[in-house]
Every structure is written in C-alpha cells, then in structure tokens.
C-alpha positions in Angstrom: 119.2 4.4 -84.9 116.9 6.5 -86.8 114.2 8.5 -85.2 110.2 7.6 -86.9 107.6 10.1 -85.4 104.1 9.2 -85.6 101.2 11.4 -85.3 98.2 10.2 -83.6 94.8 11.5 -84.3 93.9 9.6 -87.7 97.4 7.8 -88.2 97.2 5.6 -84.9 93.9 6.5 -83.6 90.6 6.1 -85.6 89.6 10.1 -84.5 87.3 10.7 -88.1 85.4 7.8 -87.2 84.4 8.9 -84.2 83.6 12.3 -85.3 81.3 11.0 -87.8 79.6 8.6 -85.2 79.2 11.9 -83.2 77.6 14.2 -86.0 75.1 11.2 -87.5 73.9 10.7 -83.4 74.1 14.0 -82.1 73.6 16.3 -85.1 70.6 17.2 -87.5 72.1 16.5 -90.7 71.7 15.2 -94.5 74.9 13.8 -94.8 75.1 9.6 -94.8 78.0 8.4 -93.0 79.8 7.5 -97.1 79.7 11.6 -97.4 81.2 12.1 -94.0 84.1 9.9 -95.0 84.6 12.1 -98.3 86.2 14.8 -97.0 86.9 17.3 -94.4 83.9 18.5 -91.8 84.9 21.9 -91.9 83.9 21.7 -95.7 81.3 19.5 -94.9 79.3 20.3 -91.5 77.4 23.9 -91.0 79.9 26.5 -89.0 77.5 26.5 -85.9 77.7 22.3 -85.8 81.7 22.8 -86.2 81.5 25.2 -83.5 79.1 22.2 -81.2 81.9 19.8 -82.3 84.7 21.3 -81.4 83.2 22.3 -77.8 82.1 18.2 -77.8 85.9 17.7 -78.8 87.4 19.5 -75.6 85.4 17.9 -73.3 87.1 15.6 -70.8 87.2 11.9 -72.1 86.4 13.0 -75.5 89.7 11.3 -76.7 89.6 8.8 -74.2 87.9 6.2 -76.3 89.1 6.5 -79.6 89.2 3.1 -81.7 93.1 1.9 -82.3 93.7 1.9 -86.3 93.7 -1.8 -87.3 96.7 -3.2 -87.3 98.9 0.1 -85.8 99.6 -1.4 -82.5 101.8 -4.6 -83.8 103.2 -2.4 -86.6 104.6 0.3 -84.1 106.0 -2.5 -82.0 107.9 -4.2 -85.2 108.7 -0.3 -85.8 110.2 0.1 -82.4 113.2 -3.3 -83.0 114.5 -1.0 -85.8 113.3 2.8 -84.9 113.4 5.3 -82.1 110.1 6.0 -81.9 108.3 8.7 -80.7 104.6 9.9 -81.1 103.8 13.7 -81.5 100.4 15.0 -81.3 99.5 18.5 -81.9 97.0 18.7 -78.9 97.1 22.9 -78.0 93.8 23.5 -80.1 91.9 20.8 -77.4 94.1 21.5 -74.0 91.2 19.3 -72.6 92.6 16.3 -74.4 96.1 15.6 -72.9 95.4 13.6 -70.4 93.0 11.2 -72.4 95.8 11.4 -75.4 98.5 10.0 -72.7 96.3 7.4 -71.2 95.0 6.2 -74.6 98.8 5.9 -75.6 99.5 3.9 -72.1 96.8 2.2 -73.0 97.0 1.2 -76.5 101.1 1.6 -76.7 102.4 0.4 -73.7 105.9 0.0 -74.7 106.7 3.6 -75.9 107.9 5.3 -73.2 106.2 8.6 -71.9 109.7 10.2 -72.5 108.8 9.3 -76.4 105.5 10.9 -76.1 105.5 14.5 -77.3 102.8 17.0 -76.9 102.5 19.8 -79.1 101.4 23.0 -81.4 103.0 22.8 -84.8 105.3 20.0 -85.5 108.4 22.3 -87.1 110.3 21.4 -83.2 110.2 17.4 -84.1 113.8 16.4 -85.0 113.3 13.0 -86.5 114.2 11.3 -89.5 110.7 10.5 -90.7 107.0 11.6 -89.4 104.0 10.1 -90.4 100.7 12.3 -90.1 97.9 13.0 -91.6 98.1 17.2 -91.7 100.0 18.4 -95.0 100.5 21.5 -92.7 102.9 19.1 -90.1 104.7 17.9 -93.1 105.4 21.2 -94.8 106.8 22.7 -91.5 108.8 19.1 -91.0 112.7 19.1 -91.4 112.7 15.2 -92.0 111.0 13.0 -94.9 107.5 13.5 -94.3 104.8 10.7 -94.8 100.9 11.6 -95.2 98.7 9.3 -93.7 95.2 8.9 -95.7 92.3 10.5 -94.0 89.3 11.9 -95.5 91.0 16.2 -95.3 93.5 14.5 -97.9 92.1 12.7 -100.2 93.4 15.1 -103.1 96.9 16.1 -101.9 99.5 14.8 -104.3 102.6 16.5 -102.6 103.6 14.2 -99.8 104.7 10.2 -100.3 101.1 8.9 -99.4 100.5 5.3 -97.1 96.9 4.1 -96.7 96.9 2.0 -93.9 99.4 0.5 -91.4 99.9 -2.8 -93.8 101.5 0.0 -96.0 103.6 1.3 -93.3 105.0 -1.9 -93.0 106.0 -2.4 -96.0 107.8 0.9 -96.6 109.5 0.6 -93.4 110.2 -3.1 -92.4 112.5 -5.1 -93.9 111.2 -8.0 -95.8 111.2 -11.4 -93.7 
C-alpha cells in the first residue's frame, strides 16, 4: 500500500485564517483581512507584531481550535481505503503546540491512529510515497513526490505540482467512481 503524508497546519487545518483573525482583533494594523490573505505575515506584519504572534502562537490552546479545512476530513477518510496515511507536522518552532496538535487530530481525525501521527523539525525523516504541505522547504528536503498545498506564503511558487483545496486532492488521488 502506498504511504500519503499529510501536513497539517494550512493543508488540514485552517491555521492562516486564524492568524489573520488574531492580527485584525488583537493588532493595530492597516491591513484588511483581503491583504492578509495575499501573502506571507512575515512580509506582511511589523517584526515587533511577528515577534507578539509568535509568543500568542506558543501559548497553550493556541492550536487547540483551529477550523478543519472544508472538506479534508471525508477526503482523508476516502484517502485512508487506498493509502497508509500518516500526518506530519513540523511542531519544534511552537513546543507549546503538541498536545493541542494531537487532540485536534483525535478530534478532527479519529480514525488515524496516533502511531500515524508524526511530530517533527524538518520533514527530510518522512519515508512516504507522497506528502502534501504547504512549506516548499518540506518538499525540497522530501525523498517522495511532493505536493504543495495553496496558502497565502505560496501563491508564486511554480516548482511543486500545486492542489488548491481538498476537492483537488481527490481528484488527483481517488479513483474515479
């Protein structure tokens, strides 16, 4: 069976959205929620509101509430009748986060067992057939066909076979019915 790896932050979970909800209620700021969805905050936000962020971003239950990508969950689980999946999520830069990640994945995803549920730096360890993230950097360091996931850091990366939205996974991965 062949081996799909799944990223989580902005591939399964909705993790920009959040951010953005964050900065336009919490930060001073210019920026309309449109520009916030143009590109990356780092190249976006001031360095002393990335520095607030990221202290908001490793605070316990940060991660905890996250909004499920629309239509990921039944996807994964068609996925799962034809994949050994697994879900790796480079969590070292917010240590804070692991426990939320694994209970939001219990939550959310249910039938992937926690022995499926990788935690991680950089994703070079992953031996898998096929990952899906949204990080060119994950991709690049990735033994396997690597998938970029849309998200507002790369909207202008041409490298990587690109899939919008879980509809899109679907299609390249499913078989027709």
């Amino acid at each position: 069976m062949l081996r799909l790896t799944l990223d989580m932050d902005d591939v399964l979970a909705n993790t920009h959205e959040k951010l953005i909800q964050v900065v336009l209620n919490d930060f001073s700021t210019n920026l309309s929620e449109h520009d916030l969805k143009k590109g990356a905050l780092k190249n976006l936000l001031h360095p002393k509101q990335l520095t607030k962020l990221h202290k908001m971003m490793n605070s316990p239950g940060f991660f905890a509430d996250i909004a499920v990508k629309e239509d990921s969950v039944e996807t994964v689980y068609a996925l799962s009748r034809f994949y050994e999946i697994f879900i790796a999520t480079a969590c070292m830069e917010f240590p804070n986060s692991f426990k939320d990640k694994f209970d939001w994945l219990g939550r959310n995803f249910s039938f992937i067992p926690w022995t499926n549920i990788v935690f991680c730096g950089y994703k070079s360890i992953i031996n898998s057939d096929y990952l899906i993230d949204d990080h060119t950097r994950n991709l690049a360091a990735f033994n396997g066909e690597g998938i970029l996931f849309t998200a507002a850091h790369n909207l202008n990366d041409k490298t990587y076979r690109r899939v919008s939205d879980w509809k899109e996974v679907s299609e390249l991965f499913l078989p027709i019915v």
